[in-house]
C-alpha positions, -999 to +999 in steps of 0.1 A: -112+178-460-123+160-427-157+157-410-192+150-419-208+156-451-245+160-450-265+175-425-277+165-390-307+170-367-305+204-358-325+196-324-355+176-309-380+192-330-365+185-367-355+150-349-390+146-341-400+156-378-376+138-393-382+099-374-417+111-384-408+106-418-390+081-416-411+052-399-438+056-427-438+027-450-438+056-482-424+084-497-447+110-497-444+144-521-463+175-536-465+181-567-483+201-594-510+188-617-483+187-646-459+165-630-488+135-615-481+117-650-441+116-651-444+105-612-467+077-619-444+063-646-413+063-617-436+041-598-454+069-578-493+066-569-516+095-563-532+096-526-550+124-526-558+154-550-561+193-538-570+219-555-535+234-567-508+198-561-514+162-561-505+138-532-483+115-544-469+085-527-445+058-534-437+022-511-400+023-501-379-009-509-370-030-482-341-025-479-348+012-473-373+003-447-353-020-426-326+013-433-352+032-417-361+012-389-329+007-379-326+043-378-358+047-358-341+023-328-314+048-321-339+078-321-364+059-299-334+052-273-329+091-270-300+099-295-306+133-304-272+143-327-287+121-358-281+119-397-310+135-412-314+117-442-291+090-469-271+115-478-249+112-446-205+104-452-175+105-433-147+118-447-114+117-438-088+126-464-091+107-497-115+080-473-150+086-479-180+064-463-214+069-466-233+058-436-266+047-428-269+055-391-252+081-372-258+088-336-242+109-312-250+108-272-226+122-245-211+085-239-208+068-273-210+075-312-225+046-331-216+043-364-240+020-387-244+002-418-272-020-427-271-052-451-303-064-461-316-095-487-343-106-495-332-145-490-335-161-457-303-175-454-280-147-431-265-117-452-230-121-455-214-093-434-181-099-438-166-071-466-189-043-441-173-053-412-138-058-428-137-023-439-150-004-408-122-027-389-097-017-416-107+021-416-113+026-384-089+050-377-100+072-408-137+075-392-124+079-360-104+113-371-135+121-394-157+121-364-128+141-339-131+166-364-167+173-362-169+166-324-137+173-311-112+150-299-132+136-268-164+131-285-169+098-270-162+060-275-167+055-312-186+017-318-190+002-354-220-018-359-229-039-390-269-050-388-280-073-413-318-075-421-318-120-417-327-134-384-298-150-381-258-141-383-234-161-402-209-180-380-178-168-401-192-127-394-191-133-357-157-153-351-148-121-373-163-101-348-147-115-320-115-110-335-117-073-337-131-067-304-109-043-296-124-019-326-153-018-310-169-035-335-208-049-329-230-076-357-267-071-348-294-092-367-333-084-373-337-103-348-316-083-324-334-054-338-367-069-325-360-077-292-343-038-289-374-025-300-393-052-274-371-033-248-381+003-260-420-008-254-413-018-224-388+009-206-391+036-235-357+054-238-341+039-209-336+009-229-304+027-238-287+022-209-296-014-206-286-022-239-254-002-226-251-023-199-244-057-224-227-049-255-199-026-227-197-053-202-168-048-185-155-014-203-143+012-185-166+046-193-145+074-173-175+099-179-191+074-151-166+086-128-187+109-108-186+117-072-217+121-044-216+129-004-225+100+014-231+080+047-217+052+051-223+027+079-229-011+084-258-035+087-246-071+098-212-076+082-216-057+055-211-018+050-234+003+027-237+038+018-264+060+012-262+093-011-289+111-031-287+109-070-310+119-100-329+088-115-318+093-145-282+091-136-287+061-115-298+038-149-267+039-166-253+017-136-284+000-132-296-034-144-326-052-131-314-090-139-294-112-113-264-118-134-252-100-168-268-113-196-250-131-230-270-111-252-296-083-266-320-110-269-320-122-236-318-084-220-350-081-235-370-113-222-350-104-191-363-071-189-399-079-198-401-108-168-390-080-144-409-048-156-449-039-160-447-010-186-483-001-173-468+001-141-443+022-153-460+047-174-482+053-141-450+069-121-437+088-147-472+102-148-472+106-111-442+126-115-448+148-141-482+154-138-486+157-100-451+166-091-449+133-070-412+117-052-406+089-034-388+090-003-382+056+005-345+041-007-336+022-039-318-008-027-290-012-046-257-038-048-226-030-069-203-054-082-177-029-090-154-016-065-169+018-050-141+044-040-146+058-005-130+090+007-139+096+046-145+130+059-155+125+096-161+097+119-192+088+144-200+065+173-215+030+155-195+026+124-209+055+110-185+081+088-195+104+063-172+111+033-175+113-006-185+079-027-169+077-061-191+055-085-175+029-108-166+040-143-190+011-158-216+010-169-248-020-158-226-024-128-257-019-101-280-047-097-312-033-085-329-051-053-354-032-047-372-006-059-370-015-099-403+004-112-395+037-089-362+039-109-373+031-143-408+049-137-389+082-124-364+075-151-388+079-179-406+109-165-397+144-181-384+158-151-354+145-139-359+136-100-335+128-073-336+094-059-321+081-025-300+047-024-291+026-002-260+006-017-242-026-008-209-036-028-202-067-042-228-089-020-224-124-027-246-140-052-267-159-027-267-128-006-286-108-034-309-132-042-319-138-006-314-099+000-342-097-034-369-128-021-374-114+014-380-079+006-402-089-026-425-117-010-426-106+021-436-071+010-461-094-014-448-066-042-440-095-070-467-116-076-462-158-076-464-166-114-439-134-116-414-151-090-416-182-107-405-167-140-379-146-122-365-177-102-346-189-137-324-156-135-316-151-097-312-186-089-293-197-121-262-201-100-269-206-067-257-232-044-283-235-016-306-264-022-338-246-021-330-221-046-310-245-069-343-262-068-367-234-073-344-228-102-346-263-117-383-263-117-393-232-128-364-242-160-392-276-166-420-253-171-401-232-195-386-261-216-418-277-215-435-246-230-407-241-254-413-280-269-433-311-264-470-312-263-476-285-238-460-263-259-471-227-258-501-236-232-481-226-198-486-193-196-453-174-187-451-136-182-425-128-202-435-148-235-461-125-246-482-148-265-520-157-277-526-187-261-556-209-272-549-229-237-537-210-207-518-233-176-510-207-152-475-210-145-480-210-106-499-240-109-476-258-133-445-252-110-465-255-074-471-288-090-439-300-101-426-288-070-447-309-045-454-341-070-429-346-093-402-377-080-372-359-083-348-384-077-361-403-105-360-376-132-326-355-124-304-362-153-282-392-144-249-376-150-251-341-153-272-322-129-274-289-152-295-308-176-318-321-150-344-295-161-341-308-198-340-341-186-374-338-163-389-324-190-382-347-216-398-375-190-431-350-180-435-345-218-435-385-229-459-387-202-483-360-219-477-369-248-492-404-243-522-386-226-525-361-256-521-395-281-550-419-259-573-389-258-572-362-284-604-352-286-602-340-251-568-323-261-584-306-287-608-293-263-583-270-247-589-252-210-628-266-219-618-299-217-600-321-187-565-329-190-558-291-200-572-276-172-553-262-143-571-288-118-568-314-144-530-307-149-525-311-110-543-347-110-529-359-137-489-347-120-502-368-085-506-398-113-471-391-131-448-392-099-469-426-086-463-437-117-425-425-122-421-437-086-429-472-097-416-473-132-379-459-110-384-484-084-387-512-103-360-501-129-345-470-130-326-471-164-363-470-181-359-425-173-327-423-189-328-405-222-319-434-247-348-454-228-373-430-239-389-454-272-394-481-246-407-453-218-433-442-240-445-478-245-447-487-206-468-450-201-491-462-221-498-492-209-504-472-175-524-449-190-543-463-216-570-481-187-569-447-167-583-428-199-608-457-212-623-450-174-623-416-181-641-414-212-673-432-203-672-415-166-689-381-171-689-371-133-653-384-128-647-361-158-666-330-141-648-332-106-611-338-120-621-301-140-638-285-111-626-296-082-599-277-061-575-281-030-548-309-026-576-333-010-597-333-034-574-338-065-552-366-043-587-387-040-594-384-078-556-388-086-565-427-066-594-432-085-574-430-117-545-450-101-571-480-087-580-482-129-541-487-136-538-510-105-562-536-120-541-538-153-506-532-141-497-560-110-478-545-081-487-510-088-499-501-055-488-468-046-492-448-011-519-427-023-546-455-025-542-463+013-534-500+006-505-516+018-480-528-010-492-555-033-466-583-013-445-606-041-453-642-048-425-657-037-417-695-025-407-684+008-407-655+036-376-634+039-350-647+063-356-628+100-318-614+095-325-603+063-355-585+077-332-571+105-306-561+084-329-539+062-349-525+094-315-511+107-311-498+068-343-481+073-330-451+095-302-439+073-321-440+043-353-426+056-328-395+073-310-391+038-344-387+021-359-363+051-326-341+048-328-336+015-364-328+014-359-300+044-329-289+021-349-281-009-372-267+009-359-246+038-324-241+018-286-253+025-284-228+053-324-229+071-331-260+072-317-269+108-334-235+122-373-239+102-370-275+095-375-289+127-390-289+161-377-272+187-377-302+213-360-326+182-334-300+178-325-300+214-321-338+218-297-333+187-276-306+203-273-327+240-265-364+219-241-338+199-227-323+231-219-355+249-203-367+219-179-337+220-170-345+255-155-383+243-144-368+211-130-329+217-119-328+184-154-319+171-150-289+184-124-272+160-148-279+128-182-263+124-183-267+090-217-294+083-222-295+117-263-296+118-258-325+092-238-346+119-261-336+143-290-347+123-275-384+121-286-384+160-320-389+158-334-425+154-362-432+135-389-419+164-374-389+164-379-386+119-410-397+125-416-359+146-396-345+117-422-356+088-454-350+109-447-318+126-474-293+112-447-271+098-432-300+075-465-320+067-481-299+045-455-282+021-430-309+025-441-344+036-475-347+024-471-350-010-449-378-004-468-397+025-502-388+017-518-402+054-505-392+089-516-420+108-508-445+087-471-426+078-466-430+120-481-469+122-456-480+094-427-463+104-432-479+139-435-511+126-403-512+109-390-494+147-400-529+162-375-548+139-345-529+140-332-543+170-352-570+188-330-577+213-336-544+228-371-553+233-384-562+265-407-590+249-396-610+221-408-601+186-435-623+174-450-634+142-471-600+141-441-583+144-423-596+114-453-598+095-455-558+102-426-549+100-421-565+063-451-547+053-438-513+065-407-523+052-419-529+020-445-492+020-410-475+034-391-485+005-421-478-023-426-446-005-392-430-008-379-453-034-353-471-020-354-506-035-327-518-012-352-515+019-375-542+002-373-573+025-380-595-003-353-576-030 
């Protein structure tokens, strides 16, 4: 005897019934008068009396309940071909199996059984998942014989009912992969059912799209008419295709993901479900389409077979789509597809489709049409920017990346912990930091160079966190009953957050100028003590100052918060000697020292000044234009075309030049003297989103730099340099190399 014993949904109406049932938290029966009493002694309570039966009810046991809601995850992803009830085995011979959770679609079987405790410690899974390993081929011919022999990919999962998995299960796991064999946790089971609330039944395909990475599904094998063509240097095709179709490819993340658990944060940054419930409406209800293209990029090779040629690279021909599935990263048009997808009609969609697009391609592909259509909101970019960035290496993204990663790890631990308020942590905040303003201001005020990690540049966003953090923490420790206060008070408010950041990098820039090993992690005891002796005269100020108070919580704009951020820092000036940063408009505190600096030691930094001042201004266009823009938006057109003719006549006395283009904008760049950064910082383009933060005053950023211009090499002056001169040029020495903290600028280091 072979097959299934037991009996199955017989179609979406007793499936309907039956998960009906099943997601109550009770048994519930009829039964007549005569019976209520032998009930209630099995642990049965009476709900409600009629006339003629008694409604009787009983709680089900938990392991029964996490049974059923396990069950109710595979009906809610839109398995249809289900075990009705417990009474559900395999059999296969003399094998015999009773199983918790069967479910049939027309890709996969999955084939369940549940663990539960009541004890927090993880459920052992091992004797579950040794026999479904060991008997696989006994459940596979049970199945066959029900189904038929190409019934589809059979999986094995175990789920356990503790949070957590044991380590032993899933090195178990690994071993068998080839069974097909899958451990999910509760916790697993959580974030499923997150995915379900937000994409309803489509979740299916994006769980798909993880636990079958990288396995061939020949049922995906299907073939459309197509154009294809080419825009730039790369081809794409376009072809018609029913939405719901298109999901089993798709995937709305930048790279694939490790996990269920991060599918389903991943999916929540990237989809509204309000937004999504709307189209399906606008579908069904009012027959509704959208004509425009889903932008789409595969990463699997797409088979081309051409029918007819046209002028322009255009041919038309048949497109064969890979056999995987989660193999098309959506660009554009994520909500139309998933909307459409979840509608009861079953549209047709048309794509427009790249193949294998480099990383960076994508993600700048996915930016330009998303914020220059304005379609993603900022605080939604920010939270996305920690997926399609992840691995990029242009500058500006790798950055954007890093600093959206400090917001998160700072919301995740330390004492801004769940305040910053990020779109894909659903949570009830008591204090809300929007997450635009906590990344515009890291971006623009935090002193990068002194807080990436000194060794390894992945864990600079651990590492700047762990710095920003101390820093709070000292705050939260000199002031808590403002803390406590929340959004009502000052240092938690959005305004009060960006004036308090403007303090933090004058003070990290001074604390990293004067010695930088004080930001390394194993400094971090004897950081805390130097913050609060910075901070402690900056919140006695505060606390007897009501109107300094009300303008640090009310007052907007970067001028504003910059002249309240140097009332705070004049308060730490009078208790900590040579704190004097740009911000206050003072020229540095100069050393007591027995004697002047040498004039060749003053020369010798001056001609310092250009190629450290260039090597900061790069990197800052860098970061913020990105590896590849910065030459063409970075800079004015009349400094760029001094650079290409000093570039041009070098060529001519070195032709060699010629045969590498590979960092030539860099060595271009290293033409232009400091008059020429000078134009660089204060062009209108740079100043405000690049510079400013930095230099804080125009005029004054233009009289120091010429000052140090005047000693670089004095016997290119007409007149001699006098004692002005020197004088100057120390003290714009000394500003340059505060500024941008370079220590080995300092005329008197």
């Amino acid at each position: 005897m072979a097959g299934i014993i037991g009996s199955l949904c017989a179609n979406e109406k007793e499936s309907k019934k039956v998960a009906s049932s099943r997601k109550k938290l009770y048994y519930e029966e009829s039964v007549q008068p005569d019976q209520v009493e032998a009930y209630e002694a099995d642990g049965w309570k009476i709900a409600r009396e009629g006339k003629t039966t008694t409604r009787m009810r009983k709680n089900k046991s938990p392991d029964v309940l996490f049974e059923e809601r396990v069950w109710m995850v595979f009906y809610e992803l839109g398995f249809q071909d289900m075990n009705k009830d417990r009474n559900c085995k395999l059999q296969f011979n003399t094998y015999s199996k009773q199983i918790d959770v069967l479910a049939k679609d027309a890709e996969n079987i999955f084939v369940v059984e549940c663990r539960s405790s009541q004890s927090e410690e993880p459920v052992n899974a091992k004797s579950a998942l040794e026999e479904f390993a060991g008997k696989r081929e006994d459940i596979q011919r049970a199945l066959e014989s029900q189904w038929g022999k190409h019934c589809g990919r059979i999986n094995l999962v175990v789920v356990v009912s503790s949070q957590g998995k044991r380590e032993a299960d899933e090195n178990y796991k690994e071993e068998k992969r080839d069974k097909n064999l899958h451990l999910w946790s509760a916790r697993e089971i959580e974030y499923i059912e997150n995915l379900i609330r937000q994409v309803g039944s489509t979740a299916k395909y994006q769980l798909y799209s993880v636990i079958f990475k990288d396995k061939k599904q020949k049922k995906l094998q299907v073939e459309y008419p197509a154009i294809k063509g080419k825009i730039g240097p790369h081809s794409f095709y376009t072809f018609v295709i029913s939405a719901k179709q298109l999901l089993k490819y798709a995937y709305v993340h930048h790279r694939h993901l490790t996990g269920i658990v991060e599918a389903s944060q991943v999916y929540q940054r990237m989809l509204r479900n309000k937004k999504l419930k709307e189209i399906a409406r606008f579908i069904d209800d009012e027959g509704g389409y959208f004509p425009n293209s889903i932008i789409v990029n595969f990463s699997k090779q797409l088979r081309w077979d051409i029918k007819g040629s046209y002028a322009g690279d255009v041919s038309t021909g048949v497109i064969t789509l890979p056999e995987y599935f989660g193999c098309a990263w959506i660009i554009d048009g994520q909500h139309r597809l998933y909307g459409a997808a979840r509608a009861d009609k079953d549209v047709l969609v048309p794509v427009l489709a790249f193949e294998n697009l480099r990383e960076i391609e994508q993600a700048n592909l996915f930016v330009k049409i998303n914020v220059k259509q304005t379609s993603v909101e900022k605080h939604l970019l920010w939270d996305l920017y920690s997926d399609i960035y992840r691995d990029s290496s242009d500058e500006k993204q790798k950055f954007l990346y890093q600093v959206a990663e400090v917001a998160k790890n700072m919301e995740a631990s330390g004492p801004l912990m769940g305040y910053i308020d990020i779109p894909s942590i659903a949570k009830d905040r008591l204090v809300k930091l929007s997450l635009t303003t906590v990344c515009d201001t890291i971006q623009k005020y935090s002193p990068w160079d002194y807080l990436r990690h000194p060794t390894d540049e992945s864990k600079t966003p651990e590492n700047a966190a762990r710095i920003i953090n101390s820093y709070f923490e000292v705050l939260k420790s000199l002031w808590p009953e403002d803390w406590a206060k929340g959004n009502k008070g000052v240092l938690l408010t959005n305004n009060g957050f960006g004036v308090f950041m403007m303090v933090f990098h004058d003070i990290v820039n001074h604390v990293g100028y004067k010695d930088k090993r004080l930001l390394q992690p194993h400094k971090a005891k004897d950081l805390e003590g130097l913050l609060d002796k910075y901070l402690t005269p900056l919140i006695e100020f505060l606390k007897t100052d009501e109107n300094m108070q009300k303008n640090i919580r009310k007052q907007t704009g970067r001028g504003p918060q910059s002249y309240n951020a140097s009332v705070l820092d004049a308060k730490i000036q009078e208790y900590v000697p040579g704190f004097s940063p740009t911000r206050m408009g003072e020229p540095p505190t100069i050393p007591q020292v027995s004697q002047p600096p040498a004039i060749p030691t003053i020369e010798e930094r001056a001609r310092l000044a250009e190629p450290r001042l260039r090597q900061f201004i790069l990197e800052k266009l860098k970061s913020t234009y990105g590896s590849d823009k910065w030459w063409q938006e970075g800079l004015p057109e009349g400094t760029k075309t001094n650079a290409d003719k000093k570039w041009q006549a070098e060529i001519l006395r070195k032709p060699f030049l010629k045969q590498s283009t590979e960092g030539q904008n860099e060595r271009k760049f290293e033409f232009l003297g400091l008059g020429e950064l000078i134009e660089v910082i204060l062009w209108r383009t740079n100043w405000g989103q690049v510079f400013e933060a930095v230099f804080i005053d125009k005029l004054n950023t233009e009289r120091r730099i010429k000052d140090v211009i005047a000693l670089r090499n004095p016997s290119s002056h007409i007149r001699k340099i006098d004692d002005q001169d020197v004088a100057d040029g120390i003290s714009g020495l000394l500003w340059l190399s505060t500024t941008i903290g370079v220590p080995d600028l300092n005329p008197y280091a």
